[in-house]
C-alpha positions in Angstrom: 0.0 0.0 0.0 1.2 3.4 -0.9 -0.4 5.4 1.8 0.6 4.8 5.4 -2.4 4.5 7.5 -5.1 2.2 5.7 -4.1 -2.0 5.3 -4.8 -3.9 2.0 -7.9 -5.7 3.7 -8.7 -1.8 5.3 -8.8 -0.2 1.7 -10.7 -3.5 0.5 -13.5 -3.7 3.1 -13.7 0.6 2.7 -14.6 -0.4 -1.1 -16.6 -3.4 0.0 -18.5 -1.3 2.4 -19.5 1.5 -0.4 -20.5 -1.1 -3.0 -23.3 -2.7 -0.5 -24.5 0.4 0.6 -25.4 1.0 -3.0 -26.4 -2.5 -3.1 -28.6 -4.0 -5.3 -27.3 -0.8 -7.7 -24.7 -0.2 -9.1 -22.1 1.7 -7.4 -19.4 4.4 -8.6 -15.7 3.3 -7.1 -13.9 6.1 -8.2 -11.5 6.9 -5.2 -13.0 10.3 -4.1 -16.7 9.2 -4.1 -15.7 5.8 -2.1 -13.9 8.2 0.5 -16.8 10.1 0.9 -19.4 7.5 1.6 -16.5 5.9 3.8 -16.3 9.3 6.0 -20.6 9.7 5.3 -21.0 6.2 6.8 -18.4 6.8 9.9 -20.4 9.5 10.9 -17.9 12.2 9.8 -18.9 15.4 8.3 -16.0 15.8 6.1 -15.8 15.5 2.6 -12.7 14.1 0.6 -11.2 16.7 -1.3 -10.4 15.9 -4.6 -6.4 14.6 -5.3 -4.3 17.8 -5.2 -6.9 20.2 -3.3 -6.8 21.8 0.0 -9.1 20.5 2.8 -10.7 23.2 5.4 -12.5 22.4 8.1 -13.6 23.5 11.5 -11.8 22.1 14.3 -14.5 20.2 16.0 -15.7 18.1 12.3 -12.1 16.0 13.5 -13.4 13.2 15.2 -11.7 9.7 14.2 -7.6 9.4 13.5 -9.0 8.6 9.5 -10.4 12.4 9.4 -6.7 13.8 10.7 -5.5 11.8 8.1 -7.7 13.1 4.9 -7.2 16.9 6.5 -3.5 16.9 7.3 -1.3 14.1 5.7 0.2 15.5 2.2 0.2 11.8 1.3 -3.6 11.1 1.0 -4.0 11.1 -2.9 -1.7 7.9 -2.1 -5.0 6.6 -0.6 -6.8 7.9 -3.7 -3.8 5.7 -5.5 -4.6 2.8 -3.5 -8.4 2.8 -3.8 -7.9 2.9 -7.9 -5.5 -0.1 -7.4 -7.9 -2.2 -5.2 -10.6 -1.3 -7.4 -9.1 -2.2 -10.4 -8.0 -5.9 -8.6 -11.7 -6.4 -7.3 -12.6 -6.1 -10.6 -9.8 -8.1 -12.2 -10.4 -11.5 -9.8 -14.7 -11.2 -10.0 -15.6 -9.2 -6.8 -16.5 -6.5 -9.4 -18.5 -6.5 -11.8 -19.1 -3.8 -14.7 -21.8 -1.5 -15.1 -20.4 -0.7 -18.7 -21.7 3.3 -17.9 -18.6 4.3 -17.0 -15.1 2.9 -16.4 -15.7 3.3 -12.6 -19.7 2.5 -12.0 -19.6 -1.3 -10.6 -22.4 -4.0 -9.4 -20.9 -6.5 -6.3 -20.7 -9.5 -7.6 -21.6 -12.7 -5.6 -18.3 -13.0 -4.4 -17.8 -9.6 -2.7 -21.4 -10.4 -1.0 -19.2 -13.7 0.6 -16.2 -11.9 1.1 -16.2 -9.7 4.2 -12.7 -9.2 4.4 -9.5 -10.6 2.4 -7.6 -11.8 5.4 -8.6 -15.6 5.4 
C-alpha cells in the first residue's frame, strides 16, 4: 500500500463497504466518491477533497484518526492511488463487476457479497 495508515484488507472492506451500501445498484468506485461514503458512513462530516486540493475544516468536524488523516497528511492522494488499485483488482479477480456506464460504475458480484474481508 502506498499510503501509510489504511491496510490492503482496510482499503478493501472501505470499497466493499461503499459497494453494499449502493447494493442492489450499481455503485461508482472512483476513489473520491468511495472516500466520501467511507467518511458519510463513519459519521464524519468531512468531505474528501479531490487529489491535489486543500481541505478546510472546522476544528471540532475532526473526530476519528482517518479524518486527521484526509485533512493533514500530504500523502492522501496515495489513498486515492490505492483505492484505484484495489478497485481495479476487485474487478480483475470477480468481486467487481461492470456496469459498462462508466469505467468506474460497478455491481458486487456474488463474491464480494461472501467476502467480508481478504484476510482468510
Amino acid at each position: 500500500m502506498k499510503n501509510k495508515l489504511l491496510s490492503y484488507d482496510e482499503v478493501y472492506r472501505m470499497v466493499r463497504q461503499h459497494c453494499l451500501l449502493r447494493f442492489p445498484q450499481q455503485a461508482d468506485c472512483h476513489p473520491q466518491i468511495t472516500v466520501n461514503a467511507y467518511l458519510k458512513n463513519a459519521g464524519s462530516s468531512l468531505h474528501a477533497p479531490a487529489p491535489g486540493l486543500n481541505f478546510s475544516h472546522r476544528t471540532d468536524d475532526v473526530i476519528s484518526e482517518f479524518d486527521r488523516f484526509i485533512i493533514c497528511d500530504p500523502d492522501r492522494e496515495a489513498l486515492f492511488a490505492d483505492i484505484a488499485d484495489m478497485v481495479r483488482w476487485m474487478a480483475e479477480n470477480d468481486y467487481l463487476q461492470s456496469g459498462r456506464e462508466r469505467e468506474s460504475v460497478y455491481y458486487p458480484s456474488d463474491k464480494l457479497l461472501r467476502s467480508p474481508t481478504l484476510v482468510f
